[in-house]
C-alpha positions in Angstrom: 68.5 -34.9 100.2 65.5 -37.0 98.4 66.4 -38.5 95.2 63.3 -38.8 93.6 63.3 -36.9 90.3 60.2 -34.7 88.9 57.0 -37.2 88.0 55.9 -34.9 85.4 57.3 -34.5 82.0 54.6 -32.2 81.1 56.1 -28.6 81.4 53.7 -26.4 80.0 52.8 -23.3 81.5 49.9 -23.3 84.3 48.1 -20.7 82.5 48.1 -22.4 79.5 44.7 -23.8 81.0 43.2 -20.6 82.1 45.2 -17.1 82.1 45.8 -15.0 85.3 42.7 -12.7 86.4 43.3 -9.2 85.3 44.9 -7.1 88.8 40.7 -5.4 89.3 39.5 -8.7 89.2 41.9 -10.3 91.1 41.9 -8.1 94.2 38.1 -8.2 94.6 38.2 -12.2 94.6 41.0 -11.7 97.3 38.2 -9.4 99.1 35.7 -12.0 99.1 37.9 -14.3 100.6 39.1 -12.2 103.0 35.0 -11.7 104.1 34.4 -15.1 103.5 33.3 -17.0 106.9 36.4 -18.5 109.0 37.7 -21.7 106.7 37.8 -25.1 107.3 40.8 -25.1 109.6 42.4 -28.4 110.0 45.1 -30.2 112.1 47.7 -32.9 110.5 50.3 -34.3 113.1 52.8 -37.1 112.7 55.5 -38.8 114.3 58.2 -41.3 113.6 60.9 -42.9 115.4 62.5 -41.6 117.4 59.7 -39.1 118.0 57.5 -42.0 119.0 57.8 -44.0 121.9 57.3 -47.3 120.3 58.8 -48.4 116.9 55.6 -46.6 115.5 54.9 -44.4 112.7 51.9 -42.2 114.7 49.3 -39.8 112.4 46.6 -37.8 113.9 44.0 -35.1 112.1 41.2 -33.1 113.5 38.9 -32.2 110.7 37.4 -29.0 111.7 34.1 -28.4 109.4 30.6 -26.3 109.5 29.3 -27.1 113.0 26.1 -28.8 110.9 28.1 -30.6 108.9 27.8 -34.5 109.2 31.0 -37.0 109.1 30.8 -40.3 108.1 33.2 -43.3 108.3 32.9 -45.4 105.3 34.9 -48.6 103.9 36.0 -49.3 100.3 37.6 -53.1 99.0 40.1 -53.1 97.1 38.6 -53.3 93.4 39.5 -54.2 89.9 38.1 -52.0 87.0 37.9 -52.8 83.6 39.9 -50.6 81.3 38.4 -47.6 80.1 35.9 -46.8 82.8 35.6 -43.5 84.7 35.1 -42.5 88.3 32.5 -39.8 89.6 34.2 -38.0 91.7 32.2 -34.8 93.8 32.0 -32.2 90.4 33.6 -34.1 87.6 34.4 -37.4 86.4 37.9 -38.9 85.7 39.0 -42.2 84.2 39.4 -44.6 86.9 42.8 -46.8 87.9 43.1 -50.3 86.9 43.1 -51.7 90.7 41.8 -49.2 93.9 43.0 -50.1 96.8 41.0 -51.1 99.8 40.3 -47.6 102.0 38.8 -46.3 105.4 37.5 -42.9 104.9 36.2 -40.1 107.2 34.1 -38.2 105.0 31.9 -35.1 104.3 28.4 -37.3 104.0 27.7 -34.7 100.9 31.0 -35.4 99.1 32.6 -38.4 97.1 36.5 -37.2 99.0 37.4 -37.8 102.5 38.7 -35.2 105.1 41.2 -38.1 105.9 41.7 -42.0 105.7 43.9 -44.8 105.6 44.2 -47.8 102.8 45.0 -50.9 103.1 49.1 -50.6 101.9 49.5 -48.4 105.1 49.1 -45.0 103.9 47.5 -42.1 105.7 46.5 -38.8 104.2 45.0 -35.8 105.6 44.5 -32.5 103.9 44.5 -28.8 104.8 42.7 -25.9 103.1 45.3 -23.2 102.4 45.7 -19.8 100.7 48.2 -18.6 98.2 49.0 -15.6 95.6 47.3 -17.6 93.2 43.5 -17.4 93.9 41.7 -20.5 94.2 39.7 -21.6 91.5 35.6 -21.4 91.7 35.1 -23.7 89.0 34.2 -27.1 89.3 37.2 -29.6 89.7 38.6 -31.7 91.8 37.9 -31.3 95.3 41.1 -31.2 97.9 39.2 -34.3 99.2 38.3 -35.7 96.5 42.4 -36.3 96.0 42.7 -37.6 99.6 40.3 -40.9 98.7 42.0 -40.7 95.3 45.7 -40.4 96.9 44.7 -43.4 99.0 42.6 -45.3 96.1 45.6 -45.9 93.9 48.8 -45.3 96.0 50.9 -48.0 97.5 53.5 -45.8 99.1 53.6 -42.0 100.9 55.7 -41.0 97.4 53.1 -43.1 95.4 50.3 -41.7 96.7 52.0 -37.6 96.8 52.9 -38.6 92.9 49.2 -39.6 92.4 48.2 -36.2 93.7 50.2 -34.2 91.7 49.2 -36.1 88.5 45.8 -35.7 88.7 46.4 -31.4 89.8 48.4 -31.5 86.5 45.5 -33.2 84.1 42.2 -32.3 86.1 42.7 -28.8 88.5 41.4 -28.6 91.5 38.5 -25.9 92.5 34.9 -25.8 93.4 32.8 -25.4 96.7 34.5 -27.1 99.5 31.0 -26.5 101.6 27.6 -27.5 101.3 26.6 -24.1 100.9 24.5 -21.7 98.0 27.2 -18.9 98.7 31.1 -20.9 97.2 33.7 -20.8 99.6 37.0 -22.4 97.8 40.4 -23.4 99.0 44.0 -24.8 98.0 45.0 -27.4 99.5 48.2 -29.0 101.5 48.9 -33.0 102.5 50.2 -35.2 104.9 51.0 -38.4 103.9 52.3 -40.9 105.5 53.6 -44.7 105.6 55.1 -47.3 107.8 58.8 -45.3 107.0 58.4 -41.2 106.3 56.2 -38.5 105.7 55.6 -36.0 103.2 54.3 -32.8 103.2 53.0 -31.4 100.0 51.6 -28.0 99.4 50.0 -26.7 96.3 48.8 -23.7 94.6 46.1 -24.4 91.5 48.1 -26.9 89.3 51.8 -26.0 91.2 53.0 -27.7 94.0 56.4 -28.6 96.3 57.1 -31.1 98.7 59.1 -32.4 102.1 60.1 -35.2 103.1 60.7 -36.5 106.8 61.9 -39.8 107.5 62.0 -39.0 111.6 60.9 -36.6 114.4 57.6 -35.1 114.6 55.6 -32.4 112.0 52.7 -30.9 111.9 50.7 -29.0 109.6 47.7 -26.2 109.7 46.1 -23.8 107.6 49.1 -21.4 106.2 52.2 -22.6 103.7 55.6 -24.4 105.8 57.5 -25.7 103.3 60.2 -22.6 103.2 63.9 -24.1 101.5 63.9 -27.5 102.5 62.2 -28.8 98.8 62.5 -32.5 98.3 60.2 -32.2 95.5 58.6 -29.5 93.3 56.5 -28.6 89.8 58.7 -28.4 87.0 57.4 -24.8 86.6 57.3 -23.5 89.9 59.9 -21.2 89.8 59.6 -20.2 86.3 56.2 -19.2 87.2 56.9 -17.3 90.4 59.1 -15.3 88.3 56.9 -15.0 85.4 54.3 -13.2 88.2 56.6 -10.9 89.8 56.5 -12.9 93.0 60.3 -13.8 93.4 63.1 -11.7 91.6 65.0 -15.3 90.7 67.8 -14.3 92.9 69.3 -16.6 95.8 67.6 -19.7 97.3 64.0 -20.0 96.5 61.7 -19.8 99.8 58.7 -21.3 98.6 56.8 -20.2 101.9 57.7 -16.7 101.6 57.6 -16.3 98.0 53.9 -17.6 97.7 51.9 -16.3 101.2 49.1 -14.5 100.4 50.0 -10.4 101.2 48.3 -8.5 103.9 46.7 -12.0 104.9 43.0 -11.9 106.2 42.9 -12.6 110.2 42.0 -16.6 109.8 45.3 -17.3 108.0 46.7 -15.1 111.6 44.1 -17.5 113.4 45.7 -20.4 111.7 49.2 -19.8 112.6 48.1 -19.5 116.4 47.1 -23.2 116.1 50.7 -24.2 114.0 52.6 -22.9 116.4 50.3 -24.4 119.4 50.5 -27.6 117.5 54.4 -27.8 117.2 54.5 -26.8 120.5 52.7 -29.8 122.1 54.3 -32.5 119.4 57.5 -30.8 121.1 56.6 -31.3 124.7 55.6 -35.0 123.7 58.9 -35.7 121.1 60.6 -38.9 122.0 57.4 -39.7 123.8 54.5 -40.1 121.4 51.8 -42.7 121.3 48.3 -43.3 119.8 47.2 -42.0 123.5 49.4 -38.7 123.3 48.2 -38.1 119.2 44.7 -38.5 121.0 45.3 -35.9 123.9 46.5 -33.4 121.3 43.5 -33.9 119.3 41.2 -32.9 122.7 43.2 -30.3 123.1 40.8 -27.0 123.4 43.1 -24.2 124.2 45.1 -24.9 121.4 42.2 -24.5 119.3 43.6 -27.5 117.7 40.2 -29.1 118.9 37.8 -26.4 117.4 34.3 -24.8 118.9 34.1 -21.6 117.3 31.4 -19.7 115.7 29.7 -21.8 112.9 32.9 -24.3 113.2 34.2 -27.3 115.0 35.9 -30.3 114.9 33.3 -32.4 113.3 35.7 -36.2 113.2 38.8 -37.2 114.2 41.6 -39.8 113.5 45.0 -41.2 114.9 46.5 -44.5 113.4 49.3 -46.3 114.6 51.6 -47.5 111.7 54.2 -50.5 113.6 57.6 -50.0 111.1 57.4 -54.1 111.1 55.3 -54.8 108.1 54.6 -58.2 109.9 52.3 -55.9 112.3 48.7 -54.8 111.6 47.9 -50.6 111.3 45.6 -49.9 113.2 42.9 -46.8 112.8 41.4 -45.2 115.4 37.9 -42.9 114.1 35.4 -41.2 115.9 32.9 -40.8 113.5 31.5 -37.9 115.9 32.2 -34.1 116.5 34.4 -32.9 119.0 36.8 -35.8 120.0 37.0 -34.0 123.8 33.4 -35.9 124.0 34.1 -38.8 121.7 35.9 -42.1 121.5 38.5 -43.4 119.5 37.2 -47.0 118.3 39.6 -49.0 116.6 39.4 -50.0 112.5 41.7 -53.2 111.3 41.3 -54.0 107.8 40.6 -57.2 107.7 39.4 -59.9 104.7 35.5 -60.0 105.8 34.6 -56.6 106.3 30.7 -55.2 106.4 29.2 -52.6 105.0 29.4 -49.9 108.1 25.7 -49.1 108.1 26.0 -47.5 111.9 28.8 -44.9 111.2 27.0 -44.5 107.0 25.0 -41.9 106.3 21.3 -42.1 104.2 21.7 -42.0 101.0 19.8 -39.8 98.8 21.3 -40.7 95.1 20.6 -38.3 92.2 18.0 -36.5 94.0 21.0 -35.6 96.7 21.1 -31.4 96.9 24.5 -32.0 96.5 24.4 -33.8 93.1 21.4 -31.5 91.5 21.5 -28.3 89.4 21.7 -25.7 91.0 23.4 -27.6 94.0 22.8 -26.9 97.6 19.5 -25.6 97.1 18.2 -27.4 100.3 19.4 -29.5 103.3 18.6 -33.0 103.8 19.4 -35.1 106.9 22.2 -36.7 106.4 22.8 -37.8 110.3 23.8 -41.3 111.1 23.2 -43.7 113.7 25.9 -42.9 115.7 25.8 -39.4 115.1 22.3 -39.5 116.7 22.4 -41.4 119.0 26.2 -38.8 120.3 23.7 -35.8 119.9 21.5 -37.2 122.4 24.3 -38.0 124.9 25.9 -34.4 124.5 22.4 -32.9 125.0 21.9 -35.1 128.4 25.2 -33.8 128.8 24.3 -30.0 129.0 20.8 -30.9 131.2 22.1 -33.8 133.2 25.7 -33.0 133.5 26.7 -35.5 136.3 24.7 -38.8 133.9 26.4 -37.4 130.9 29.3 -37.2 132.1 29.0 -40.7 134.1 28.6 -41.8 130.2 31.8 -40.4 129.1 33.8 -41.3 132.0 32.9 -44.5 130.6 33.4 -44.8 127.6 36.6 -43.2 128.0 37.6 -46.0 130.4 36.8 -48.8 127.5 39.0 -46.3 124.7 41.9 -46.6 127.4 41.3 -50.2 127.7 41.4 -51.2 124.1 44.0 -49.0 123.5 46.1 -51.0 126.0 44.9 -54.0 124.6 46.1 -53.3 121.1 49.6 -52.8 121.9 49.9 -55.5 124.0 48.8 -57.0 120.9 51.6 -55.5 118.5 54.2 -55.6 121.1 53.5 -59.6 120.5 51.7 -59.7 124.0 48.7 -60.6 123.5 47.8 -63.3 120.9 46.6 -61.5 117.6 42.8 -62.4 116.6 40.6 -61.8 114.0 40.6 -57.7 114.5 37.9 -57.2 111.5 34.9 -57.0 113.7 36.4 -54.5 116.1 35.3 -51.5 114.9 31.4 -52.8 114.3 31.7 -53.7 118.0 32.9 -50.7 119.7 30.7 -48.8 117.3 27.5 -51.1 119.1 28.6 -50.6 122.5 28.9 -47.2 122.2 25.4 -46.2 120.6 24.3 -48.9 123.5 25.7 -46.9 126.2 24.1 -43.4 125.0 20.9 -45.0 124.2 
């Protein structure tokens, strides 16, 4: 059993901030979600000793996304701020922490959040739209994603960054469009995060929220609620509030799964499950066994689904990072930066102390005039492709009209992924003498717009 006690010594109700929708009301939002176009359906793995291979800690996420919908990999220093400054987050501003710590982020190009990232303490986090009881909020808050980059910003831990999450739910909300869209599509969310030791899981529900904790094995997590009895953690009021809403009678162990999945589910949630149980089942076939190279193969994995093409979604970037247990050993972050990881390559990011800016992998900016920051938002499309991106675009279209060149390219590529991969764990196995890793990233990020162009 964990022995962290509740963070929060706020207790008051989480309708204190905005009362429950009358029963009309509430059934026609669940209508609209259940119309809504297929979510944002994501895929969080992770496995520790013994579940890995090596003495590795291994994380992977596909973040599955409007097939339109650029990606970019950024990188953040760590930062001091002077006290009493804020932060503009995607909708809202909140007062910023003292020191952020430096972060890698894969990233919406329209948003200030990140589908997923890593900092430089050795955390990972990845998060997952989900659907409760509650319905999800409209208004403008904190973004899912926006609390990924935040989680990773200011925590030095897996707990630290879960307890930074749960903080800012319990001041700030979270809600608003999670697309770059006229018509709102909105989501709770759920977390994986990880360090060199264990792995949470937390799930939430507006301001509510529990957690898990795994120290070994392998996890995964998709678009539906998995935290059932095993509660390392929870919100103060969770269960108060379940009962206060007629969703659990207060008798016998509390279920959190089963007491807060959405009834008569729309058929994505069903879709989502597919994908969980696919998931589990290939982290299972791999347990004992896992690598960055076997995170990588689940990632490509198309029948799944866990590597989405469907309808207006796909998997539009993709991560794995190896975490060595021995603090004395470098993470290492392996990003796409492109769609579909099946025809992209995994180039590794070390943080280092001279990083550049990543002007290849950034996309344009477009400051206050952005779409996305304007009044009404999202009233037009700008091109937010960067050079990478375009430069993978052309490849895959040579692809489709000169399939044997195209996939001459990839065959490639792939080779020089499988190389460096090798490379780097001859390198933390103590193999291979450890360089300066800083610039490897830039590089492979060169070669690889060299070989499409």
């Amino acid at each position: 059993t964990h022995t962290h006690t509740h963070t929060h010594t706020h207790t008051h109700n989480l309708y204190t901030h905005s009362p429950p929708p009358p029963l009309a009301v509430r059934s026609q939002l669940l209508e609209r979600m259940a119309s809504a176009p297929p979510p944002s359906s994501c895929d969080c793995f992770v496995s520790l000793p013994p579940g890995s291979r090596d003495d590795h800690v291994i994380f992977g996420k596909n973040s599955d996304r409007p097939r339109d919908e650029v990606q970019e990999v950024v990188y953040h220093p760590a930062a001091s701020h002077p006290p009493g400054c804020s932060v503009e987050c995607t909708y809202i501003q909140i007062p910023q922490a003292e020191h952020t710590h430096g972060v890698v982020l894969s990233k919406p190009a329209w948003l200030w959040g990140a589908e997923m990232g890593a900092n430089d303490q050795g955390v990972c986090v990845g998060n997952e739209a989900i659907w409760t009881r509650e319905p999800a909020c409209h208004e403008e808050a904190l973004l899912g994603m926006d609390l990924v980059r935040l989680a990773l910003e200011r925590g030095a831990s897996a707990w630290g960054a879960l307890t930074v999450i749960t903080g800012l739910l319990e001041e700030h909300g979270q809600g608003g469009p999670c697309m770059e869209a006229s018509e709102p599509f909105v989501y709770h969310n759920s977390f994986m995060l990880v360090d060199r030791n264990e792995a949470w899981v937390l799930e939430t529900s507006g301001r509510l929220w529990v957690a898990q904790k795994f120290t070994e094995g392998v996890k995964n997590i998709s678009n539906q609620l998995t935290i059932g009895m095993e509660i390392s953690a929870e919100h103060p009021e969770l269960r108060a509030t379940a009962q206060a809403q007629g969703w659990w009678d207060g008798e016998g162990e509390f279920n959190f799964s089963q007491v807060c999945t959405m009834e008569n589910p729309p058929a994505r949630v069903e879709l989502a499950k597919r994908r969980y149980t696919g998931g589990t089942a290939l982290l299972q076939q791999h347990d004992g066994s896992v690598t960055a190279e076997v995170m990588m193969s689940i990632l490509r994995d198309k029948s799944s689904g866990i590597c989405m093409d469907s309808g207006g979604f796909c998997t539009t970037g993709s991560m794995v990072s190896i975490l060595p247990r021995d603090p004395s050993l470098p993470c290492i972050h392996f990003l796409t930066a492109t769609p579909d990881p099946s025809r992209s390559i995994f180039k590794p990011f070390v943080f280092s102390e001279c990083m550049g800016p990543m002007q290849r992998v950034a996309s344009p900016q477009y400051g206050p005039e952005d779409p996305a920051r304007m009044q009404p938002r999202f009233q037009s499309k700008v091109d937010r492709r960067h050079d990478l991106y375009k430069a993978h675009q052309t490849a895959l279209v040579k692809l489709n009209t000169s399939h044997n060149d195209g996939l001459a390219v990839f065959d490639i590529l792939k080779d020089l992924e499988s190389q460096c991969l090798a490379d780097i764990l001859a390198l933390l196995s103590g193999e291979m003498p450890g360089e300066e890793l800083g610039d490897l990233f830039f590089d492979c990020v060169d070669a690889e717009i060299k070989f499409y162009q």
